[in-house]
C-alpha positions in Angstrom: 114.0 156.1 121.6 114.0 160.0 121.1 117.4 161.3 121.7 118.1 165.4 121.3 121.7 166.8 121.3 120.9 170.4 122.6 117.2 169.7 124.1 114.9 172.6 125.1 114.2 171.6 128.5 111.6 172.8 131.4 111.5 171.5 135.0 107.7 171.3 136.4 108.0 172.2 140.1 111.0 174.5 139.7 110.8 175.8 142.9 110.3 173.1 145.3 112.9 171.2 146.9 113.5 168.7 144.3 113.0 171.3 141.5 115.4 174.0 142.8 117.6 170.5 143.3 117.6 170.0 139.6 118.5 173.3 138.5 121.6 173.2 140.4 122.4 169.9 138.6 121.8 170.7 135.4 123.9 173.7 136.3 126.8 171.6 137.8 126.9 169.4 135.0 127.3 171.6 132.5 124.0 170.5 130.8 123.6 170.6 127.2 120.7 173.8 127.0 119.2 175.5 124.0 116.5 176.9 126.3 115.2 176.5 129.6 112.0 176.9 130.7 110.5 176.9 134.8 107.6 176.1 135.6 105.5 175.8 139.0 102.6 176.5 140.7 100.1 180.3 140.6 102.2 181.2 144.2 105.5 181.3 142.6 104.6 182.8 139.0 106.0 185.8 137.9 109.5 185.3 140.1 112.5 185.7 138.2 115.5 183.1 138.7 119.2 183.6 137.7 120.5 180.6 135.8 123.6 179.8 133.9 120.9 180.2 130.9 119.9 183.9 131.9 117.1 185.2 133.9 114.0 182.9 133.7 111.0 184.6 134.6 108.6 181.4 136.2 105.7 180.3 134.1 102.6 178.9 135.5 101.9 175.1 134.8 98.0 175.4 134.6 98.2 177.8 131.5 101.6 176.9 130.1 102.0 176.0 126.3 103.9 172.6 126.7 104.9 173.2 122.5 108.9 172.9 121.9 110.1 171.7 125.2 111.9 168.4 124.6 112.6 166.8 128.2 110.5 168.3 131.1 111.6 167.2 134.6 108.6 166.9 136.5 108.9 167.4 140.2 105.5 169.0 141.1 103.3 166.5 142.8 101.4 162.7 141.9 97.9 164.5 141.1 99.8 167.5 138.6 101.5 165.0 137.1 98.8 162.8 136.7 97.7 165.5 134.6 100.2 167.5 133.3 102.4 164.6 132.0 100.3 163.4 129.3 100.1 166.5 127.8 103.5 167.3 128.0 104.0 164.0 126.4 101.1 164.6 123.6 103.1 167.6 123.0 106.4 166.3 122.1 108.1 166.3 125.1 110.1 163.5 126.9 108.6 163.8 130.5 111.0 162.1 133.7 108.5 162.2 136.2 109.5 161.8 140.2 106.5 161.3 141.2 105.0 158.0 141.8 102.2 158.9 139.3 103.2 156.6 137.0 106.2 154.1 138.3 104.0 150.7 138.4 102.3 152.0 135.0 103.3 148.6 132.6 103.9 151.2 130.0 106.1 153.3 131.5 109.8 152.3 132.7 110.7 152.8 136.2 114.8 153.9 135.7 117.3 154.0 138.0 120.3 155.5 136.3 123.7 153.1 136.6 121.6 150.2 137.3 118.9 149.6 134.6 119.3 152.0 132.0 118.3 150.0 129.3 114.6 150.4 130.6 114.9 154.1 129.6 115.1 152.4 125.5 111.0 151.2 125.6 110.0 154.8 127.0 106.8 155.9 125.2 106.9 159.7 126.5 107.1 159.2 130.1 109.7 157.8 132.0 109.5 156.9 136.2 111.8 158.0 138.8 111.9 155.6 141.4 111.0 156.6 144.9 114.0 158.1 146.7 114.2 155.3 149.0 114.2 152.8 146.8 117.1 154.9 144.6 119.5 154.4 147.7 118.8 151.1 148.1 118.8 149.5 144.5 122.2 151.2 143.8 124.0 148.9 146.3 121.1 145.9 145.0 121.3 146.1 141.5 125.2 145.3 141.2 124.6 142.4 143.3 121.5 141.2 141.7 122.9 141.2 138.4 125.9 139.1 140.2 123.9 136.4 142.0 120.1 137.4 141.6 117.9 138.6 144.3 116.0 136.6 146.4 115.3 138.5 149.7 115.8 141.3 151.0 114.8 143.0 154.8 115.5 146.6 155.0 114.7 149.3 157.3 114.6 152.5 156.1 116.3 155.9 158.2 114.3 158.9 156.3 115.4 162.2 156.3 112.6 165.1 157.3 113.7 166.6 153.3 111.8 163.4 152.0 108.8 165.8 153.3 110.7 168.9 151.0 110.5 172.1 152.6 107.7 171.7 154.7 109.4 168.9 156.8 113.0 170.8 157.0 110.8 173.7 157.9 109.1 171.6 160.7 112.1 170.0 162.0 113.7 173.4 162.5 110.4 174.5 164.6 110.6 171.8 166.8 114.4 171.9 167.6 113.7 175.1 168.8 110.6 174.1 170.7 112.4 171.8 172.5 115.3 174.1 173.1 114.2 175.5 176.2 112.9 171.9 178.2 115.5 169.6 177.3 115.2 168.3 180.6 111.8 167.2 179.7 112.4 165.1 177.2 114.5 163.0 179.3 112.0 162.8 182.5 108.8 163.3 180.6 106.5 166.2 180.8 107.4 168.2 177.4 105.0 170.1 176.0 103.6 169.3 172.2 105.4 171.2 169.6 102.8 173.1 166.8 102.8 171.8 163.1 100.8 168.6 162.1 103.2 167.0 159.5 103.8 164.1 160.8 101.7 162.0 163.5 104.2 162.3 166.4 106.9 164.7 167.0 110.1 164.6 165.1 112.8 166.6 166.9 115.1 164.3 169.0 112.7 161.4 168.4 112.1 158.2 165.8 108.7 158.1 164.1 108.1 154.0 163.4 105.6 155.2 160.2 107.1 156.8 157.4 104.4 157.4 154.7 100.9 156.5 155.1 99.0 153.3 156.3 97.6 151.7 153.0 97.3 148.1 152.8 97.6 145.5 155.6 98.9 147.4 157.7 101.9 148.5 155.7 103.0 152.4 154.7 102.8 153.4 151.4 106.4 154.2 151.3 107.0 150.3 152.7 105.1 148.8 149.4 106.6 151.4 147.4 110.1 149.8 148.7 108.5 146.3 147.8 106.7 147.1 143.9 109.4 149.5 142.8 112.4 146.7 143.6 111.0 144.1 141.8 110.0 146.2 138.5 113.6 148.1 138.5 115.5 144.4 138.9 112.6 142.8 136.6 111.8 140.1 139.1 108.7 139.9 140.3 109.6 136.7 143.1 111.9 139.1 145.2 110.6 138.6 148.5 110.9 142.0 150.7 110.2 142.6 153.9 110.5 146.5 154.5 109.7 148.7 157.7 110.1 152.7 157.2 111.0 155.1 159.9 111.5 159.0 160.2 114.6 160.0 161.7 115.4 163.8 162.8 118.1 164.2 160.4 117.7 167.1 157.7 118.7 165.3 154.3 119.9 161.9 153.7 118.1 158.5 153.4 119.6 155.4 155.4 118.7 151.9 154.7 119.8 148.5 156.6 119.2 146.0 154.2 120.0 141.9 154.7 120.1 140.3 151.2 119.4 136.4 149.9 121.0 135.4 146.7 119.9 132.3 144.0 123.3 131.2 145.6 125.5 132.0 148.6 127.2 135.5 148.4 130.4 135.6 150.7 132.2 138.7 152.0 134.9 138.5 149.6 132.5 138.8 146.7 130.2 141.2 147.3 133.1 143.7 148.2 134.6 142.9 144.8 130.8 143.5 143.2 129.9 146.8 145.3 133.7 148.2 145.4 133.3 148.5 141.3 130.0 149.5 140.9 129.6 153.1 139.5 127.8 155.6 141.1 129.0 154.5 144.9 131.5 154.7 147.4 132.1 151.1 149.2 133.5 152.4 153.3 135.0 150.1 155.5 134.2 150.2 159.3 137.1 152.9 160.3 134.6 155.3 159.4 130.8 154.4 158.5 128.7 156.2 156.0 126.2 158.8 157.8 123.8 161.2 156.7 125.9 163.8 157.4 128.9 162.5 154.9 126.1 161.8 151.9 124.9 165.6 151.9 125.7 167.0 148.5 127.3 164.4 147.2 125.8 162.5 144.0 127.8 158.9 145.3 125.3 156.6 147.6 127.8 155.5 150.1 128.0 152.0 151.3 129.2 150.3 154.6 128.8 148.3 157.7 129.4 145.3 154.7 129.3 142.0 156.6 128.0 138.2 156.1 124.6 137.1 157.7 124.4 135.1 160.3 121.2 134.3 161.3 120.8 133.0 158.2 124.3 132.4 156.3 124.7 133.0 153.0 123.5 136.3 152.2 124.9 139.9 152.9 124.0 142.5 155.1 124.7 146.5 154.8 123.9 150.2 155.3 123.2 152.6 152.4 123.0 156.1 152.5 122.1 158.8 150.3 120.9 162.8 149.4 117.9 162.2 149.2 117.3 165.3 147.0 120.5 164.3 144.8 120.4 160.5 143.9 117.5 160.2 145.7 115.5 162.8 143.2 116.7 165.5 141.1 120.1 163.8 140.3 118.8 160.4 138.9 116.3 162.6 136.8 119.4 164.6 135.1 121.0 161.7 135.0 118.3 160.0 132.8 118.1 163.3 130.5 121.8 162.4 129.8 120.6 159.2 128.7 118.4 160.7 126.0 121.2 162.7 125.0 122.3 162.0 121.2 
């Protein structure tokens, strides 16, 4: 594996959601720079950013020389990846991609940083973030997997409208105010459609039951994502997953209710010890449950609502919940640039 003890580093996407995510991360964690380099889309060329690194004017990703940059966070897209990576790669660079471009690629490691880092080691110039709901999700798993080993797992998923980026906060926004003005409505029926066709249904003060796209049998795209991502981050193909998705009317922060089946029984008194030592994530008893509102900004998934199944004893049952844009995204990318770090 390539490690670099003051990398040149770009981010792809710099001024997106994620992106503008990752510069204040790199920022925040002091980041080891010897020149930084943003990159994005013809609408947002030519803008100049202040950094810790100076003024960086942006550069525009379908002419950009790739030549010298050492780790590029990409952030811009599936399809720009799809073909921007490799070249990026060609070049040199060490690409940590969060799109899903390339996460069930055999060749490239899908990396979720405090839980399988090792993966990062068999890289071969592109490196997988995991899908942000997964992120949340495996960092209360992956401690208890590596306990007991994985079985099943049923989770439902609580997705913030920032899993859409800016578009979706943007659209959330639009409809609260919409709404504003016939909030008896939406109690007796009779509201009027809000504009903006982001999602299927609307958003504001409601639950949307499809988060991602129908792909196959009758599952989202985000549900399988849930499904093929766990079992190649915990390297077990036999985890049986049942996952539903929803879109909740909350600005940023992913929730997930998962119920977990081990090789063997997992009581209460173990997976507290397991989950109240495991790095990157705060373990909260019932006096006060983890919420969207308390993960916003913070780099810690928080963890609660920990309690023994019953239906069928024997496994564990919990809520997760993370910044989507943190953990979820741009963090877990820094986070693997550390890991490249000589």
């Amino acid at each position: 594996m390539k490690t670099f003890s003051n990398p040149s580093v770009a981010i792809v996407g710099a001024t997106g959601a994620v992106g503008t995510t990752m510069l204040s991360i790199l920022e925040e964690r002091v980041f080891p720079i010897s020149d930084l380099r943003l990159i994005a889309s013809s609408r947002s060329v030519g803008n100049v950013i202040e950094t810790t690194w100076g003024s960086i004017v942006v550069e525009d990703l379908d002419t950009v020389d790739p030549a010298g940059v050492d780790i590029a966070l990409f952030s811009a897209g599936g399809a720009r990846s799809l073909e921007y990576a490799p070249h990026f790669a060609s070049a040199g660079a060490s690409v940590i991609d969060n799109s899903s471009a390339f996460r069930m690629d055999d060749t490239v490691p899908l990396v979720v940083a405090q839980v399988n880092d090792e993966a990062i080691r068999s890289h071969e110039g592109i490196i997988a973030n995991p899908n942000c709901t997964t992120m949340v999700i495996m960092m209360a798993a992956g401690p208890l997997h590596a306990a007991a080993g994985l079985r099943t797992m049923f989770a439902t998923s609580y997705q913030s409208v920032s899993g859409s980026g800016h578009t979706g906060i943007a659209q959330l926004a639009s409809e609260i105010d919409h709404f504003d003005s016939q909030r008896s409505n939406l109690v007796t029926g009779g509201w009027d459609e809000p504009d903006g066709d982001l999602y299927t249904r609307p958003i504001a003060y409601n639950v949307l039951p499809l988060a991602g796209s129908i792909a196959v049998v009758g599952y989202t795209d985000e549900e399988w994502k849930l499904v093929n991502e766990s079992r190649k981050i915990l390297d077990r193909d036999d985890i049986a997953v049942e996952p539903t998705c929803v879109r909740v009317p909350v600005m940023d922060g992913h929730g997930i209710s998962a119920s977990m089946w081990f090789d063997r029984r997992v009581d209460l008194d173990e997976a507290v010890a397991v989950l109240g030592s495991a790095p990157g994530m705060q373990l909260w008893d019932d006096t006060k449950v983890p919420t969207p509102l308390d993960s916003a900004g913070i780099d810690d998934i928080l963890v609660g609502r920990l309690r023994e199944t019953i239906g069928f004893p024997g496994g564990i049952s919990l809520f997760a919940i993370g910044d989507n844009l943190r953990k979820g995204a741009a963090l877990n990318a820094v986070q693997l640039a550390e890991l490249l770090l000589a």
